[in-house]
C-alpha positions in Angstrom: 24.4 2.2 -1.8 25.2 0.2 1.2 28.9 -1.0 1.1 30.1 1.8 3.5 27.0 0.5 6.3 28.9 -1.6 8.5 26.8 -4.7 9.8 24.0 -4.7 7.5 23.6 -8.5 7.2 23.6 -8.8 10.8 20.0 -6.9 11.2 17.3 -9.8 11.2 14.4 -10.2 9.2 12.0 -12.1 11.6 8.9 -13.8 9.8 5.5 -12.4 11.0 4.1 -14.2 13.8 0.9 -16.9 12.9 -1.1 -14.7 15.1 -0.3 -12.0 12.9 -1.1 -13.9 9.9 -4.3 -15.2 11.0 -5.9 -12.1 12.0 -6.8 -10.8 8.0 -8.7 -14.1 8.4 -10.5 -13.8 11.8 -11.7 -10.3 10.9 -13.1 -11.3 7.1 -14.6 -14.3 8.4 -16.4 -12.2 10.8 -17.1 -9.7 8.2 -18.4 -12.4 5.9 -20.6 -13.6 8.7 -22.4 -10.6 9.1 -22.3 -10.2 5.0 -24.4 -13.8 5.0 -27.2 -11.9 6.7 -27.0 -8.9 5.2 -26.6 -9.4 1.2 -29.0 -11.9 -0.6 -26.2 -13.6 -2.3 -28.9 -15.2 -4.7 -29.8 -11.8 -5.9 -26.3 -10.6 -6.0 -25.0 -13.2 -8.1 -28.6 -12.6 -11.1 -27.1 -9.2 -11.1 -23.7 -10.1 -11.9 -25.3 -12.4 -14.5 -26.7 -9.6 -15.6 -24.4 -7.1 -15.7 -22.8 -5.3 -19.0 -19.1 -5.8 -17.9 -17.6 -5.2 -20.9 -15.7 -2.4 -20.1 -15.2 -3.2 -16.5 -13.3 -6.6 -16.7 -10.5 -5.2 -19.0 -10.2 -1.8 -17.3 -10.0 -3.8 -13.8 -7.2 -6.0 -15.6 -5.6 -2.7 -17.1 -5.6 -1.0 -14.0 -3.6 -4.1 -12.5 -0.8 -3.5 -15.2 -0.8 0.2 -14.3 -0.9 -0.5 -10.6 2.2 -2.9 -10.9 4.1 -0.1 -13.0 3.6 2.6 -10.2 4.4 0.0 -7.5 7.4 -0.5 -9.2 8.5 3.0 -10.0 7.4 4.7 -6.7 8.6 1.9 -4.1 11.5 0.2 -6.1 12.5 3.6 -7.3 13.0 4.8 -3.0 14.8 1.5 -2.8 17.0 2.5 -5.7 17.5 6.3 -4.8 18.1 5.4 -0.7 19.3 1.7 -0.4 21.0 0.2 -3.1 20.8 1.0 -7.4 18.4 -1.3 -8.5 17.7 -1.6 -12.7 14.5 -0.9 -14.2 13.3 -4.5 -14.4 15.0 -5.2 -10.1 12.3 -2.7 -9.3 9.7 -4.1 -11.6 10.4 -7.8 -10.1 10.5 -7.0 -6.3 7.9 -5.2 -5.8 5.8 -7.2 -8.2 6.6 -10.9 -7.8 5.3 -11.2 -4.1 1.8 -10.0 -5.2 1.6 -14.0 -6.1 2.0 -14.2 -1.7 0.2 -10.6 -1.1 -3.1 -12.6 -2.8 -3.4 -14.8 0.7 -0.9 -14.1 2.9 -0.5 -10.5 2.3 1.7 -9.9 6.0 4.1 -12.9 4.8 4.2 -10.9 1.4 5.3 -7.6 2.8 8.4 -9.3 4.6 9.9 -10.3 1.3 10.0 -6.8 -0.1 13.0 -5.5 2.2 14.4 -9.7 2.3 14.7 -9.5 -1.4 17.2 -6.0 -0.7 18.8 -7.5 2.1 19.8 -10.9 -0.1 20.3 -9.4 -3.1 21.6 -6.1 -2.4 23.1 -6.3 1.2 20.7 -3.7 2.7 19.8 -3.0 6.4 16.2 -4.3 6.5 15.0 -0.8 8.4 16.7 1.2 5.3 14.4 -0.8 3.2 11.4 -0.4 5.4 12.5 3.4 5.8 12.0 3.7 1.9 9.1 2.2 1.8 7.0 4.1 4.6 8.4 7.2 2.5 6.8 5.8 -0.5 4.1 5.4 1.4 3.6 8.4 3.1 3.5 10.4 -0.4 0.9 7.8 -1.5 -1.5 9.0 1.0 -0.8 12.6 0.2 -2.3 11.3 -3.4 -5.2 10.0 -1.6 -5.8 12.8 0.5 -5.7 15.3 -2.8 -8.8 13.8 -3.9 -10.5 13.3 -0.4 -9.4 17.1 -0.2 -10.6 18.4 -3.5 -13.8 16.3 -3.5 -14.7 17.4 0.6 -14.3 20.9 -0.8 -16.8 20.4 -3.8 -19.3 18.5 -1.8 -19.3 21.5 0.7 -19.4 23.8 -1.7 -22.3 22.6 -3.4 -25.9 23.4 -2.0 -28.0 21.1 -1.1 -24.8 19.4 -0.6 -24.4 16.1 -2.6 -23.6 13.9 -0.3 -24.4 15.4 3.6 -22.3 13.1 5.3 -19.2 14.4 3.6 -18.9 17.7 5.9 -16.9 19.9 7.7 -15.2 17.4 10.0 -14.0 15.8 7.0 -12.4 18.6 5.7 -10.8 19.5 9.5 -9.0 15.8 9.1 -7.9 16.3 6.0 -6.4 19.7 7.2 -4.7 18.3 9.9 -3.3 15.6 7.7 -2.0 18.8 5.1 -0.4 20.2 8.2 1.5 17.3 8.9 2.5 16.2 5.8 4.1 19.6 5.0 5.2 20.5 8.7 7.6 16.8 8.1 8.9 18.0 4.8 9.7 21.8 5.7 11.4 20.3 9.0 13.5 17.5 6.5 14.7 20.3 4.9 15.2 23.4 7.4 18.8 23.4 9.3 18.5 21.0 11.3 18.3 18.4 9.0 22.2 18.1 8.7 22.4 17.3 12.5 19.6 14.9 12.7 21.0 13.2 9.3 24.4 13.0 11.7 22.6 11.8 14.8 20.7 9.0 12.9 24.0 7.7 11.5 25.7 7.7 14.8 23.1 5.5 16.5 23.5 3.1 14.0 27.2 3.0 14.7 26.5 2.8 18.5 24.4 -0.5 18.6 27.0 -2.2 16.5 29.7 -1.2 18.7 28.7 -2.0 21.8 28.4 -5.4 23.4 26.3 -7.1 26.2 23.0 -5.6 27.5 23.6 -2.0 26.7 25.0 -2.9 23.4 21.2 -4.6 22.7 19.5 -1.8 23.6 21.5 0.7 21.4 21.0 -1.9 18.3 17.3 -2.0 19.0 17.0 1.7 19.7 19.5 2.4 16.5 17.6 0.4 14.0 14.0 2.0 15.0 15.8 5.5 14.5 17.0 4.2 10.7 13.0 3.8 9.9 14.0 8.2 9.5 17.0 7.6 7.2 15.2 8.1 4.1 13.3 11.2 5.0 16.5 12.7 6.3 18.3 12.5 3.0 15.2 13.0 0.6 15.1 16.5 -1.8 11.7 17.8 -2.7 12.2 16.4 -6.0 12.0 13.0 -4.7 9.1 13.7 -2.5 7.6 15.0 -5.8 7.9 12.1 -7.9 7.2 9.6 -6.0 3.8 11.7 -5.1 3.3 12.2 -9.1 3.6 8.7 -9.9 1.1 7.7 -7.3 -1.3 9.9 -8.7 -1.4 8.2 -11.9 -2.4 5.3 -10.0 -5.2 7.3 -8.2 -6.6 8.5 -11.6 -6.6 5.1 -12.9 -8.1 3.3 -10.2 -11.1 6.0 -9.9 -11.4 5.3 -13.5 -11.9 1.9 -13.4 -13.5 1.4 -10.1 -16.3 4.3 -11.8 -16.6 1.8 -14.8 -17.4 -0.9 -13.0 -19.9 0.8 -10.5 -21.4 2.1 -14.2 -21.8 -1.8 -14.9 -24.2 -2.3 -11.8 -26.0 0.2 -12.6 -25.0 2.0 -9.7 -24.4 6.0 -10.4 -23.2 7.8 -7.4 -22.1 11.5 -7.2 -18.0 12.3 -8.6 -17.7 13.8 -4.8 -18.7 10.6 -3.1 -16.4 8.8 -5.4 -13.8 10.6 -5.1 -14.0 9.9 -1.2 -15.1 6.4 -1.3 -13.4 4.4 -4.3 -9.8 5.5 -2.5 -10.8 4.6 0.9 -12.1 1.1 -0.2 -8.8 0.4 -2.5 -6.7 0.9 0.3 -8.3 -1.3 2.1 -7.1 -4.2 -0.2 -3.8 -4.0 1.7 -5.1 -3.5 5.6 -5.6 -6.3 7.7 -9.2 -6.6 7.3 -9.4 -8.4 4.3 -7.5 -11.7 2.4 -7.2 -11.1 -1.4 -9.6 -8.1 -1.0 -12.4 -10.1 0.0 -13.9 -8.9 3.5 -13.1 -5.3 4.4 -13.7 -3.8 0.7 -17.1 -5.6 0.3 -17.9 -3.8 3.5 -16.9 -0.4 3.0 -18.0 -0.3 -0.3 -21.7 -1.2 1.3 -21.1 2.0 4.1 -20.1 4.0 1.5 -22.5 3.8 -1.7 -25.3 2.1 0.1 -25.8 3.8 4.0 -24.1 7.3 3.3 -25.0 7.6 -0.6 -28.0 5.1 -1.1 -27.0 4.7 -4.6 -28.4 1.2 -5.1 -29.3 -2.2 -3.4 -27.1 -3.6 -0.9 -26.8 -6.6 -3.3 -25.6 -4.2 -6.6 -22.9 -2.4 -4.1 -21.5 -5.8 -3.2 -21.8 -7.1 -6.5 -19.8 -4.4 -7.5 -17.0 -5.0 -5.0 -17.2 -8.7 -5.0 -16.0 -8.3 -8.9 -14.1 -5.7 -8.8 -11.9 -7.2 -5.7 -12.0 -10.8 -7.9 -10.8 -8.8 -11.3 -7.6 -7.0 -9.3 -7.0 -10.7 -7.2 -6.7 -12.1 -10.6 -4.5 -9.3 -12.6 -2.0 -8.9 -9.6 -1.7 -12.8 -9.6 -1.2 -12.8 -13.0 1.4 -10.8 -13.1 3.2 -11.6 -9.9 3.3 -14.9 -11.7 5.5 -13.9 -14.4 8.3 -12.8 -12.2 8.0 -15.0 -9.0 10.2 -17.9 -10.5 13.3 -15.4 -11.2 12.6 -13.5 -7.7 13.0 -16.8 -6.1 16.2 -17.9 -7.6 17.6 -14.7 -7.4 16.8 -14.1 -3.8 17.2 -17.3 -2.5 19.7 -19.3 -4.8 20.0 -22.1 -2.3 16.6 -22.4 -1.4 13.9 -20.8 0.8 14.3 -22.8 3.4 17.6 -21.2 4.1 16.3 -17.6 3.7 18.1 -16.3 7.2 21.3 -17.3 5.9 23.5 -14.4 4.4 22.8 -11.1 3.1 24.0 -10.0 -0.4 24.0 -13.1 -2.3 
């Protein structure tokens, strides 16, 4: 809970710049340029026509439910155990309602995650943003379990499956393992205690002090709170939020597999393993708007130039419809809950979003 943080409705939200906003769109329109001379789009779209979807479509749409579920209980649940207690359907609605934004302005979308906590629930926008790169952070550990496992198989096998999967994969992912475990050992070894006091000290400081000094504490205070949630973290945490995220990893290799399967396209479980993650992710980096762009092109680097498992037009008809199929279930659901987010979040009105915390 929050009610002991001092100040907490005095830390801004500031909207992201336009230049921030436009630059998903520079880079997929570029991407989409260079797609307009590399994909027959004529041949792409006969093989859609053609393709047996019947299992995709519903297991993309599945997947979507699932995906919204996890969201919920990984990210809302941080919010809950390290900002304010939230009930099962708060977590369900703030973390799901902006996917209806996410869909085309997805660096708008990720603003109203920690303004929804710091309307509703009075939170310091860094303690959201703290929970959410923890939630985060073990989501990539789920990723990098089946980069990990799947590296190892592919190297293991001889001839290997897929060459380009090699030992310089396996060296990244060992240096991400390294990190990853050398953060939560130090979390939890003795200093933790100290650091835990030295993070809630610099909050005090910026809001005690005035004039130029007193800016540079705030500023300096609030980047130190993006630590606050790893400092009071157990393992058990770390656990569960990793666990949860792994459900969605399952189900997302499932039903990016299934659709691939559609096309026609059969490419080996290690390649995958490896690909499929790398090109969902990518749904929510700044090279794509409503997964069209950078997924359409990693998916052609991936099962096209490194596994030459079909046609550069099957590859991208695969990604083209399965990025169109998640677009569609995450709007569909942000949907349902967007009306009640908005009232609840902004009672009088969006246009007055930087008034007041904790309405």
């Amino acid at each position: 809970m929050t009610d002991d943080i001092p100040g907490v409705d005095k830390e801004q939200i500031k909207k992201p710049s336009i230049i921030n906003q436009l630059v998903p769109w520079i880079i997929t329109a570029g991407i989409f340029a260079w797609l307009y001379f590399a994909v027959d789009f004529r041949k792409m779209f006969h093989i859609l026509a053609s393709a047996n979807i019947a299992y995709a479509v519903p297991s993309i749409l599945l997947f979507s439910v699932v995906f919204g579920l996890v969201d919920s209980f990984t990210f809302g649940q941080a919010y809950s155990w390290f900002s304010a207690k939230l009930t099962n359907f708060e977590k369900i609605q703030c973390r799901v309602a902006p996917y209806v934004i996410q869909v085309f302005f997805a660096p708008l979308a990720e603003v109203f995650f920690p303004l929804y906590m710091w309307r509703k629930k009075g939170v310091a926008p860094s303690h959201s943003v703290s929970s959410s790169i923890f939630a985060i952070i073990n989501d990539v550990a789920a990723v990098f379990t089946a980069l990990t496992i799947a590296t190892i198989y592919n190297l293991s096998t001889s001839p290997r499956l897929v060459p380009a999967i090699n030992g310089w994969w396996l060296a990244l992912e060992i240096v991400f393992w390294v990190v990853y475990f050398s953060n939560l050992i130090f979390w939890h070894s003795g200093l933790q205690p100290r650091v835990n006091a030295w993070i809630e000290r610099s909050h005090k400081a910026g809001l005690e002090k005035k004039g130029s000094k007193g800016i540079m504490l705030k500023v300096a205070g609030t980047a130190v709170q993006l630590l606050r949630t790893f400092s009071i973290a157990n393992w058990r945490q770390y656990l569960a939020i990793y666990g949860i995220r792994m459900i969605s990893l399952i189900a997302g290799l499932v039903s990016n597999y299934l659709t691939l399967l559609a096309l026609d396209i059969h490419p080996p479980l290690a390649l995958a393993a490896v690909g499929i993650p790398i090109i969902f992710y990518a749904h929510f980096l700044p090279i794509n708007v409503g997964g069209y762009g950078g997924p359409q092109a990693l998916s052609i680097l991936f099962f096209y130039e490194i596994g030459h498992c079909g046609s550069k037009e099957q590859v991208a008809a695969y990604s083209f419809l399965w990025s169109s199929g998640f677009l569609l279930g995450r709007f569909l659901i942000g949907l349902v809950f967007i009306k009640g987010f908005m009232k609840q979040a902004f009672p009088e009105g969006f246009m007055n979003w930087r008034k007041g915390a904790g309405a």
